[in-house]
N, C-alpha and C positions, 0 to 999 in steps of 0.2 A: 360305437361303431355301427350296430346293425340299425338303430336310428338313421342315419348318415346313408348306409345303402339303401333303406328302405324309404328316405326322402327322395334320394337321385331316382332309383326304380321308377316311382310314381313322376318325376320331372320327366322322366325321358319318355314314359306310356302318355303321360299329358300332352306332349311337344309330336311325337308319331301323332296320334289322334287328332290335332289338331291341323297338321298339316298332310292328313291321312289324303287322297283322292278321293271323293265321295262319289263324283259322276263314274257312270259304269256305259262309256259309250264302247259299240260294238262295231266291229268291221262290217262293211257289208261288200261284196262283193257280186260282179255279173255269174247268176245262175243261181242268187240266192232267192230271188221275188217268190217261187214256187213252195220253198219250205216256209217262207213269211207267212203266206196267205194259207198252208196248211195248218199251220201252230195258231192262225187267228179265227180259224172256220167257229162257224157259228155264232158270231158275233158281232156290233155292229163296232167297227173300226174304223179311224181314218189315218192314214199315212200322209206326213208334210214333209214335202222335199221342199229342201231351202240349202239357201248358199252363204255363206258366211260374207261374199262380199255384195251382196244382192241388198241394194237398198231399201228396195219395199219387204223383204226379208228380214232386215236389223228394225227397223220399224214395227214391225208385226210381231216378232218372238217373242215381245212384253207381256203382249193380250194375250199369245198363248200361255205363258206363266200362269198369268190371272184366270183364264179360262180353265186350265186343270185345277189349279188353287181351290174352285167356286165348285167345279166337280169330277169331286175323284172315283167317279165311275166311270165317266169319259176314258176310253179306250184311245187313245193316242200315239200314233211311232212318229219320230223324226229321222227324216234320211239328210243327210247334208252333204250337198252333191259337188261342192266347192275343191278344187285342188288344192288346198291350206295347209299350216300343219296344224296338226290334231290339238295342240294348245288352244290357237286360234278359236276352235270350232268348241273346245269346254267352258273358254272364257264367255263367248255367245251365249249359250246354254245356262251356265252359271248368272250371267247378269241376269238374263228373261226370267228368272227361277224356276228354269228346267234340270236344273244339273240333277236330279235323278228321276225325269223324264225317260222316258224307251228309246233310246237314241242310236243312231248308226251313222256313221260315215262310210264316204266311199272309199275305199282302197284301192282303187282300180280305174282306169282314165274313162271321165264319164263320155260316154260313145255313144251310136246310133244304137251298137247292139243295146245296152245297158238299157237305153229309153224305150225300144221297140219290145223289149224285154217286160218291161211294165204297162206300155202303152203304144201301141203301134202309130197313135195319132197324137204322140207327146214331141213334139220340136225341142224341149229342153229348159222352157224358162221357166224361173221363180220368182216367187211360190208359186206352189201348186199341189195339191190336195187333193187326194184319191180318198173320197168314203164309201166305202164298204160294208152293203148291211148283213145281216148276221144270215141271208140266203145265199150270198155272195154277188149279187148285183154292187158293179160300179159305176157312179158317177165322179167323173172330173170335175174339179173347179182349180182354173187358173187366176193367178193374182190372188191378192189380199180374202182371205175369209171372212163370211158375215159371222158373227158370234152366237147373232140373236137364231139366225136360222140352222149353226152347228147346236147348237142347242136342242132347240124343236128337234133336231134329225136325231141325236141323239135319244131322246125322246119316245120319239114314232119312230125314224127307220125311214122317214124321207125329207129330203133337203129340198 
């Protein structure tokens, strides 16, 4: 009998684990950019906002996979600015092999405040890439990211 419990035991911790949630994406909400970029001081960072139904977005999340993959120094957040549901946006994450990538979604309707919030001269489209060197100087880059040159900037500290 204690055979018997002690097989099922181990079937049921094997089947939880298995189907455990690995990704740990976080809420992000308007008013949160300010404690972001406190928690990331001194460092060189980049944040990628992307949209789950952004097709140069679904396109590009791969290379980001492989780009963390190649180097896991690289400092990286994902914001995913898309009104989805959150299934949606781990399945994305999960194929590009980010699912335990630094990730956040919006939780909050993505607005002027929201973009003026991070970038007064951000209109809203994806991708798009805020790198941040470890002084806190930012540059934007909208659309698709070069690899070869986030590299270098990671690197030096300039793109």
């Amino acid at each position: 009998m204690k055979k018997i419990l002690l097989t099922l035991s181990l079937f049921v911790l094997t089947m939880h684990a298995a189907f455990a949630d690995v990704s740990i994406i976080q809420a992000y909400q308007k008013g949160d950019w300010g404690s972001l970029l406190k928690k990331n001081a001194g460092q060189a960072v980049a944040v990628h906002f992307w949209g789950v139904t952004c097709a140069p977005c679904a396109r590009e999340m791969p290379q980001w996979g492989t780009f963390l993959s190649a180097d896991k120094s690289a400092k990286v957040i994902f914001i995913q600015v898309d009104e989805v549901p959150l299934e949606a946006t781990k399945k994305m994450l999960t194929k590009a092999g980010l699912d335990k990538a630094s990730s956040y979604y919006l939780n909050t309707p993505f607005d002027d405040y929201f973009r003026h919030e991070i970038d007064p001269q951000w209109r809203g489209e994806t991708p798009m890439t805020l790198l941040i060197d470890k002084n806190g100087k930012i540059v934007r880059k909208t659309g698709p990211i070069n690899f070869v040159e986030l590299k270098k900037w990671f690197a030096k500290g300039v793109y």
